[in-house]
TORVEX-69809 format. One record per residue (C-alpha): residue number from 1; residue in three letters; chain; x, z, y. Coordinates in nm, 2 decimals, padded with zeros to 4 digits, always signed. Example, Ala and Ser with C-alpha at 12.3 -4.5 7.8 and 13.67 -1.06 7.14 Angstrom:
REM residues 2
  fise  torvo  loke      xx      zz      yy
     1    Ala     A  +01.23  +00.78  -00.45
     2    Ser     A  +01.37  +00.71  -00.11
This chain:
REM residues 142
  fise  torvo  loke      xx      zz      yy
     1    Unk     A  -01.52  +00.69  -01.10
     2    Unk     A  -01.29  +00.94  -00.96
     3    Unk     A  -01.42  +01.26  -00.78
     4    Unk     A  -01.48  +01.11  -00.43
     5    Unk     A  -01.37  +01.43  -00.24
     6    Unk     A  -01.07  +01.56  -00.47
     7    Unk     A  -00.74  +01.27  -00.36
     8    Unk     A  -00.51  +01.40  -00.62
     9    Unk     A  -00.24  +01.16  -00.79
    10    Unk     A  -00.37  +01.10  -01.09
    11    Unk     A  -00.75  +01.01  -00.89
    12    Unk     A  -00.57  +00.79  -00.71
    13    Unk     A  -00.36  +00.57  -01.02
    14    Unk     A  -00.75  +00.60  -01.15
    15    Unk     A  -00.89  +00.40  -00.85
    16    Unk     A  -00.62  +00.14  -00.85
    17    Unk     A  -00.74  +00.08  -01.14
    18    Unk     A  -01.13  +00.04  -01.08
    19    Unk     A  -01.13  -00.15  -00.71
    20    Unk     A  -00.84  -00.40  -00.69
    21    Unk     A  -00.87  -00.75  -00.80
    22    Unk     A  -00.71  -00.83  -01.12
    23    Unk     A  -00.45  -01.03  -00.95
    24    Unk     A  -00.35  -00.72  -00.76
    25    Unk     A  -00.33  -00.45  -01.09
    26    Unk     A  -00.13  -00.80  -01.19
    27    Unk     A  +00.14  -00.65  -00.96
    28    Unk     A  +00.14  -00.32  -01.17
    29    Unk     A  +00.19  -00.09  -00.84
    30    Unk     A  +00.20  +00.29  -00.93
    31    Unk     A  +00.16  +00.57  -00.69
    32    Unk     A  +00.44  +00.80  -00.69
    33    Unk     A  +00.34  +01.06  -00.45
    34    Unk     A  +00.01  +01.10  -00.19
    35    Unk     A  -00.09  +01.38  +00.02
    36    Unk     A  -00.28  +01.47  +00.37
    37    Unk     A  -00.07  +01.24  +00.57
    38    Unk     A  +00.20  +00.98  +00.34
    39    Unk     A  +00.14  +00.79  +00.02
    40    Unk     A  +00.44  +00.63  -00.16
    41    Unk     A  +00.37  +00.32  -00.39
    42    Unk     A  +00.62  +00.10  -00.62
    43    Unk     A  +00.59  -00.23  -00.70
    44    Unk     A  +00.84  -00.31  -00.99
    45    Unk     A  +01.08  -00.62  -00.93
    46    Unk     A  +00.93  -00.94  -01.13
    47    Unk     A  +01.11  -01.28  -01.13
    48    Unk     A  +00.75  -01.41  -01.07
    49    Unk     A  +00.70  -01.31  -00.77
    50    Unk     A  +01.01  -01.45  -00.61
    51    Unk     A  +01.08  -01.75  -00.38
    52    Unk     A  +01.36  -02.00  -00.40
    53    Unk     A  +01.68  -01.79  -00.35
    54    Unk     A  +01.58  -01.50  -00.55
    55    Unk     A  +01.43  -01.29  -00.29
    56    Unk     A  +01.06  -01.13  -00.29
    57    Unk     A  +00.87  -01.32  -00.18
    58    Unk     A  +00.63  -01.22  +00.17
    59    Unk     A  +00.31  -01.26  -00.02
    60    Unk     A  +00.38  -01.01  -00.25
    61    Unk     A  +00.49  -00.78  -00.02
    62    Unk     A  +00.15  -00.82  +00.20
    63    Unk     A  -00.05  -00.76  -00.12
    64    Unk     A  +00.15  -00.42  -00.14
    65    Unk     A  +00.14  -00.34  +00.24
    66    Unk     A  -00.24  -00.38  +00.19
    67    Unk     A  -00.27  -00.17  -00.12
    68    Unk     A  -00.09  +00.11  +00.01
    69    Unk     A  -00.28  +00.12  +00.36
    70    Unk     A  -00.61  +00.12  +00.12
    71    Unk     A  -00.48  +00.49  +00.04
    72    Unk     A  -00.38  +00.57  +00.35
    73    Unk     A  -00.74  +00.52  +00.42
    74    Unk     A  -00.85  +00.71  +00.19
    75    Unk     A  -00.63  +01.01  +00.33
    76    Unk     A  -00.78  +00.97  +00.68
    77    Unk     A  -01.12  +00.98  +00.50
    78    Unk     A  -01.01  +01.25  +00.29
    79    Unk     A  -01.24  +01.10  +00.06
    80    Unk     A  -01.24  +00.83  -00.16
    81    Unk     A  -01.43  +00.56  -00.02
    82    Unk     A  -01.50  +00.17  +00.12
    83    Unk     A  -01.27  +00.01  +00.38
    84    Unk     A  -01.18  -00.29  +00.47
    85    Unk     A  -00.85  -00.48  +00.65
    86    Unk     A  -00.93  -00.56  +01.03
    87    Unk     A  -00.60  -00.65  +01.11
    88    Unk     A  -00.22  -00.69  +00.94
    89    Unk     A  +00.08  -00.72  +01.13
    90    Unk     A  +00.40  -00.77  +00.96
    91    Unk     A  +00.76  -00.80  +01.03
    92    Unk     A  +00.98  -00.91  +00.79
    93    Unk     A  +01.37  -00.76  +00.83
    94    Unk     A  +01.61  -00.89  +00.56
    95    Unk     A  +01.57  -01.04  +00.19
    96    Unk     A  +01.46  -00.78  -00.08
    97    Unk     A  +01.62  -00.87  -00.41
    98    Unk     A  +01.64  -00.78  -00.77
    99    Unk     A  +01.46  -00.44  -00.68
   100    Unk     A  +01.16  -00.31  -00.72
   101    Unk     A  +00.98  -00.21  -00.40
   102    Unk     A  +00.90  +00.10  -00.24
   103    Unk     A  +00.58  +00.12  -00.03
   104    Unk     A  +00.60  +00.45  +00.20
   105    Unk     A  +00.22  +00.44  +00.43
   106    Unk     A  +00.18  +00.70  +00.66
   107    Unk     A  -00.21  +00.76  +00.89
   108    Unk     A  -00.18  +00.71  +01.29
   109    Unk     A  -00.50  +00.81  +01.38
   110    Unk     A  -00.81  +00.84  +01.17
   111    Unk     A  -01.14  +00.74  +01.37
   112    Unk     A  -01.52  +00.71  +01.30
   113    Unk     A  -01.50  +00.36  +01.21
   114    Unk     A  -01.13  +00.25  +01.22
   115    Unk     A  -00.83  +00.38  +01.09
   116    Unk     A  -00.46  +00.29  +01.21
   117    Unk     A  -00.16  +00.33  +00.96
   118    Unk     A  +00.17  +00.21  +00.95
   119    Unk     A  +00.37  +00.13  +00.61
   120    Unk     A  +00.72  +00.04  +00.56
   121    Unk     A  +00.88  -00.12  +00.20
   122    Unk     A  +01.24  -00.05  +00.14
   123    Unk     A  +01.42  -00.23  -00.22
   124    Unk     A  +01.48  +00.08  -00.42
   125    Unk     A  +01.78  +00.26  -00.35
   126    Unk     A  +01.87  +00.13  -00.05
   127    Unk     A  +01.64  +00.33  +00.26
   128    Unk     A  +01.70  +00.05  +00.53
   129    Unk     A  +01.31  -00.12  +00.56
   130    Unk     A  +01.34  -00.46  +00.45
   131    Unk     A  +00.94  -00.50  +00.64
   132    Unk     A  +00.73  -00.29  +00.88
   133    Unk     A  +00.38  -00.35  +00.87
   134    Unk     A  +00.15  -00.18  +01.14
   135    Unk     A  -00.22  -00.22  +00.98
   136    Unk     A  -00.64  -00.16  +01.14
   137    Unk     A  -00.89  -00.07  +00.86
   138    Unk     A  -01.27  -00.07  +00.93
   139    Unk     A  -01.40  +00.24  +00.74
   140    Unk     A  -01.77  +00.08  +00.55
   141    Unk     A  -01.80  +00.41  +00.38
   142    Unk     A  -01.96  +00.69  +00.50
């Protein structure tokens, strides 16, 4: 188990590892970067996890929206730590497809026992967000 007080990059890619549900690691999502206040993920394109039409489909996306806002918990705890999903809201902009997908989660405000974070997943190389997701965590951990 990762050093519960040291967030580094490679702690990080270690935890992904140990907490998510295989279904999720599945997704093989990699941290590129995290720090005090942004953490940027990438979930490489898959013809599986498309819809009719070849675009990504919105389940996938949530999973990573989710994942990301996990370590954007863990930045407002500045502590690894448990969390949980309170509330996920989503909106969808345009069709991401034949890309992989960049997750870029940023902390709103860090509270005793919720924290607020926004993320936004853009197809790679193109910056316009193809979804915004706004996200409430309950902090379990102390």
């Amino acid at each position: 188990m990762p050093d519960k007080n040291n967030i580094t990059l490679e702690s990080a890619q270690q935890r992904y590892g140990e907490i998510f549900a295989p279904w999720v690691q599945q997704l093989n999502i990699t941290i590129e970067s995290i720090n005090t206040t942004e953490v940027v993920m990438r979930m490489p394109f898959d013809e599986k996890l498309c819809r009719i039409g070849g675009m990504v489909c919105g389940q996938s996306m949530m999973a990573l929206v989710d994942t990301c806002m996990v370590f954007v918990c863990y930045i407002g705890m500045q502590k690894f730590s448990d969390c949980a999903t309170v509330t996920q809201n989503s909106s969808f902009l345009r069709p991401a497809m034949g890309k992989d997908i960049i997750a870029t989660g940023h902390l709103i405000k860090s509270g005793r026992t919720l924290i607020f974070g926004e993320v936004s997943l853009h197809a790679d190389g193109d910056p316009g967000p193809v979804c915004t997701a706004t996200a409430t965590y309950a902090v379990l951990g102390k």
